[in-house]
C-alpha positions in Angstrom: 0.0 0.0 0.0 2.9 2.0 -0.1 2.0 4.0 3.3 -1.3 5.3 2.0 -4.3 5.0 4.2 -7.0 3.2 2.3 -10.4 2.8 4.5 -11.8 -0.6 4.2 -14.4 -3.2 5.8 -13.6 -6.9 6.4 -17.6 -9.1 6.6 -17.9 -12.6 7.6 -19.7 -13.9 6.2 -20.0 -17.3 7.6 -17.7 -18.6 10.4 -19.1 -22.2 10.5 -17.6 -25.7 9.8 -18.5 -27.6 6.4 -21.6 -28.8 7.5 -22.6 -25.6 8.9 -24.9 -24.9 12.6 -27.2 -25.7 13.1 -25.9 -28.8 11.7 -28.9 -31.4 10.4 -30.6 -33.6 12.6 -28.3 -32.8 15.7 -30.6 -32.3 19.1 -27.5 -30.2 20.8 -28.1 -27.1 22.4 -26.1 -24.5 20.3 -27.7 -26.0 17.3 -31.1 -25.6 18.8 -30.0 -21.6 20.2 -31.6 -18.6 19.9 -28.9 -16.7 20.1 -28.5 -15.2 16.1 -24.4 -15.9 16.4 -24.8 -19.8 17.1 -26.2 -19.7 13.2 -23.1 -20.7 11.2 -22.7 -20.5 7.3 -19.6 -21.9 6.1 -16.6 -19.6 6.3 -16.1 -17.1 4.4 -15.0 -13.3 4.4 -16.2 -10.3 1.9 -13.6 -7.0 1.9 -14.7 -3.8 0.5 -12.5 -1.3 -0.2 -11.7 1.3 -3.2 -15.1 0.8 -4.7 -14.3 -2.8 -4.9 -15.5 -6.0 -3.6 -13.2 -9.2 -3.3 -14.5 -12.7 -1.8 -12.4 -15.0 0.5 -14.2 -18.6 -0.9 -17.3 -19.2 -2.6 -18.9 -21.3 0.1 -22.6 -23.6 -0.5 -23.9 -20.5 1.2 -23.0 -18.0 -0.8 -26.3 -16.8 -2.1 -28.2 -16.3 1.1 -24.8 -14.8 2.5 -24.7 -12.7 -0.5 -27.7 -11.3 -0.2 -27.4 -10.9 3.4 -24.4 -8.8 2.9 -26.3 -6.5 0.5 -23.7 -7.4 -2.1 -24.5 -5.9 -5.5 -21.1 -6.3 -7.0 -18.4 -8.6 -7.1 -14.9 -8.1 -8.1 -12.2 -11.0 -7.3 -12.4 -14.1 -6.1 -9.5 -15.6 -3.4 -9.4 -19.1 -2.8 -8.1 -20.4 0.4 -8.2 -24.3 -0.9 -10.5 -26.3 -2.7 -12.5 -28.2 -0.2 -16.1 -28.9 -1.1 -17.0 -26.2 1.6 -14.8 -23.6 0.2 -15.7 -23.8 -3.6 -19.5 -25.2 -4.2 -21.0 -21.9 -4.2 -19.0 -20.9 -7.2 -22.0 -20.8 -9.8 -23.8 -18.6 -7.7 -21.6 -15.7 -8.9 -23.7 -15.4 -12.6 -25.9 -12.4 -11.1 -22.5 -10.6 -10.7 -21.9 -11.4 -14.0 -24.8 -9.5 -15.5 -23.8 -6.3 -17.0 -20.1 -6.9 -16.4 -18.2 -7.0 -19.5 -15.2 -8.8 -18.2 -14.4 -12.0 -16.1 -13.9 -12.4 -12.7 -10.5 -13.2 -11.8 -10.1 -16.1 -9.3 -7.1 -16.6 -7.4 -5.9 -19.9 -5.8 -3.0 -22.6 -5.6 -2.0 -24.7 -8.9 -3.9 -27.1 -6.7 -7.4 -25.4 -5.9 -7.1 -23.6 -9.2 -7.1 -27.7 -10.7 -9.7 -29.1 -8.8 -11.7 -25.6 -9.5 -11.6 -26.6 -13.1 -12.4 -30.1 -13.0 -15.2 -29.9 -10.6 -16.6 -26.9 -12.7 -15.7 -28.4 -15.9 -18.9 -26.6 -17.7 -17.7 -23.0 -16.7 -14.6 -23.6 -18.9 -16.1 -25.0 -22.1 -15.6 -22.9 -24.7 -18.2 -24.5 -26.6 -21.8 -22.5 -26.8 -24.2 -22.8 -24.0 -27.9 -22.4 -24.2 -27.7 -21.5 -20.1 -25.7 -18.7 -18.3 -22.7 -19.5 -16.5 -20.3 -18.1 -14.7 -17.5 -16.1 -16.5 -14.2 -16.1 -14.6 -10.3 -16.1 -15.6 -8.2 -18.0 -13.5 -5.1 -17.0 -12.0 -2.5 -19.0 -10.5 -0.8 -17.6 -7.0 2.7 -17.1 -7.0 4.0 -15.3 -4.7 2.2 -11.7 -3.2 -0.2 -9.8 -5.5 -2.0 -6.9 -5.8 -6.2 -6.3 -6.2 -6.5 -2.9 -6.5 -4.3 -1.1 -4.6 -4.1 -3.9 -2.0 -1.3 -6.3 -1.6 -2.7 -10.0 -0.6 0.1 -12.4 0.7 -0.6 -15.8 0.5 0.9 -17.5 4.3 1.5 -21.2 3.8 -0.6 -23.1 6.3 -1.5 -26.8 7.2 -4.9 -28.5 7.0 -3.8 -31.7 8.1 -1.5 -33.3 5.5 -2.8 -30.6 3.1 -1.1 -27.4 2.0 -3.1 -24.6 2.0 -2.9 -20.7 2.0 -4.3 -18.0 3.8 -3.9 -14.1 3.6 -2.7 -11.3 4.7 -3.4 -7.9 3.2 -2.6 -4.7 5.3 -2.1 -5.1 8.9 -4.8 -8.1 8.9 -4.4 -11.7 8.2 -7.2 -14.4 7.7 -6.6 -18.2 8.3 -9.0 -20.8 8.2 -9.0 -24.3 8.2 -5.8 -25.0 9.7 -4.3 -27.5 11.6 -1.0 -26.1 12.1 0.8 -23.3 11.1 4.6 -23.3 9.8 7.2 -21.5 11.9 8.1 -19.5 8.8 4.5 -18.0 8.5 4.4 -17.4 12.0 6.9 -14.8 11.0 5.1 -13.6 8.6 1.8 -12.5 10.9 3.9 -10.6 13.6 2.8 -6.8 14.5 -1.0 -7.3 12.8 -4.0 -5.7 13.9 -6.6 -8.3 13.5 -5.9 -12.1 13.2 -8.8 -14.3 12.2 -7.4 -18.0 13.0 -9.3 -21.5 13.0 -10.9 -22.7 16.5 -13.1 -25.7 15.9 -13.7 -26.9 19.1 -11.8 -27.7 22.6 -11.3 -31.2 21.7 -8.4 -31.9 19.1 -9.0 -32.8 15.1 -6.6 -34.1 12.7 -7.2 -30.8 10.1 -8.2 -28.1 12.7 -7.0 -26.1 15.2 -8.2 -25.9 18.5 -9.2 -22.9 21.3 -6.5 -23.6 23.5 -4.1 -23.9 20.5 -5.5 -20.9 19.1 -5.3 -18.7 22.1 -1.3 -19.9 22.2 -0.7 -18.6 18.4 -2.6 -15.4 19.8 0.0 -15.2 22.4 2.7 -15.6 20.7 2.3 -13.3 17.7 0.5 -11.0 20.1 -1.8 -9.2 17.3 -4.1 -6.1 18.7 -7.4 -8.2 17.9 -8.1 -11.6 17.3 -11.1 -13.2 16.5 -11.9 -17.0 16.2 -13.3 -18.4 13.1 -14.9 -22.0 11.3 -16.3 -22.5 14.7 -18.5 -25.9 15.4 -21.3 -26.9 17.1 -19.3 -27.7 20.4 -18.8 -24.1 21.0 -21.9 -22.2 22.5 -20.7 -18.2 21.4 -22.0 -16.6 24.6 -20.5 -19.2 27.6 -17.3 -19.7 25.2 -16.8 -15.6 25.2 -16.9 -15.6 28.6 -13.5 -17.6 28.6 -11.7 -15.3 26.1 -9.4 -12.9 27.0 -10.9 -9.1 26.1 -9.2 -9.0 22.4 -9.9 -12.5 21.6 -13.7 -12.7 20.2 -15.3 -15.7 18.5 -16.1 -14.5 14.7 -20.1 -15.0 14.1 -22.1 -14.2 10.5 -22.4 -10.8 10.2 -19.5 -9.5 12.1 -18.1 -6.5 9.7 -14.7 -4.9 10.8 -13.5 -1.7 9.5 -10.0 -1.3 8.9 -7.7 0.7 7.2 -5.8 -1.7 4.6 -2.4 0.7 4.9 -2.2 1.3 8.4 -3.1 0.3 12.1 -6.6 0.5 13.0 -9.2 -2.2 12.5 -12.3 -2.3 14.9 -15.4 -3.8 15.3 -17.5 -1.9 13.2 -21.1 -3.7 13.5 -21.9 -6.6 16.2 -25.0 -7.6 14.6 
């Protein structure tokens, strides 16, 4: 950014696990709350800034989070990986489409940018098609880039035995869906603002990160805020809150942070 200040808002727009809470059938209390924050969409994150709108993830959700969010325009695409909850809502991008005379760039690993094409095989065909589809140009990360003034740097992470990214840009970083994160990221995500990390649950998983694992990354990189995302159905928001130090929040759907993507200063804009 170069040291100019460039005003910008981060949404989430879903901070749940792949199958979402509530999650189907379960009789558990945070899947039967009433509290709005216990409703998890699968994660994702929206950033507006410079009259532009880029998307962490095109999640099975993305219409109803789209429409949520009031979105009316859609810019880039950023992939994370290319897990089934990360990528299915990719078709629901035609409306953005409409009126837009070029393709949406998406942006992912050699990997996710693959298994992008082969599970959306249609979307590439460059024979004629008597049905819309989405129109996108893919773009394969190497290395830090820019979006429109904004410098994304892709921090190596791992989801289990997978490799997977997630980004900074400014002084915040998002990572989600990690199980453990490299020493030489780590030294990448030192002196942020916000950190959004993975925080399943209290009990340990093979692909995810934990609370108590999260709260000592949070300690160690010692970032101003830090909120807790791809949370599941073991983790009540209110009662889990409680635990938390004061600058480490659990991430709900609808959360919207303003930042400024050059400089120190995110805060909670919206807690609604």
């Amino acid at each position: 950014m170069n040291g100019q200040r460039q005003p910008a808002t981060l949404t989430v727009l879903g901070s749940g696990t792949s199958v979402g809470v509530p999650t189907i059938g379960c009789p558990c209390a945070v899947c039967h709350s009433t509290d709005p924050r216990d409703n998890r969409l699968r994660p994702s994150v929206l950033l507006r800034y410079a009259g532009r709108a880029v998307l962490i993830d095109t999640t099975p959700d993305l219409r109803a989070q789209a429409l949520r969010a009031g979105m009316t325009q859609l810019d880039a695409i950023i992939y994370t990986h290319a897990h089934a909850d990360h990528i299915l809502g990719l078709d629901d991008i035609r409306p953005f489409n409409y009126g837009r005379r070029e393709p949406i760039p998406i942006y992912g690993s050699p990997e996710a940018i693959d298994t992008i094409r082969g599970t959306f095989r249609y979307i590439f065909e460059l024979r004629h098609s008597e049905s819309s589809r989405p129109k996108v140009i893919t773009n394969v990360l190497d290395g830090a880039f820019d979006l429109f003034g904004l410098t994304f740097e892709p921090i190596l992470l791992k989801h289990g035995s997978a490799r997977i990214y997630g980004f900074r840009f400014g002084d915040v970083a998002y990572l989600t869906d990690h199980s453990e994160i490299p020493d030489a990221s780590m030294e990448r995500l030192r002196g942020l603002d916000v950190l959004f990390l993975d925080a399943l649950r209290h009990k340990p998983h093979p692909t995810h990160s934990t609370v108590e694992r999260s709260l000592q990354t949070v300690e160690m990189l010692k970032p101003a805020h830090a909120y807790f995302t791809h949370i599941c159905h073991d983790l009540p928001h209110e009662a889990t809150e409680r635990t938390l130090p004061p600058h480490v929040r659990l991430a709900y759907d609808g959360l919207e942070i303003a930042f400024d993507a050059g400089a120190n200063g995110a805060r909670e804009k919206a807690a609604q």
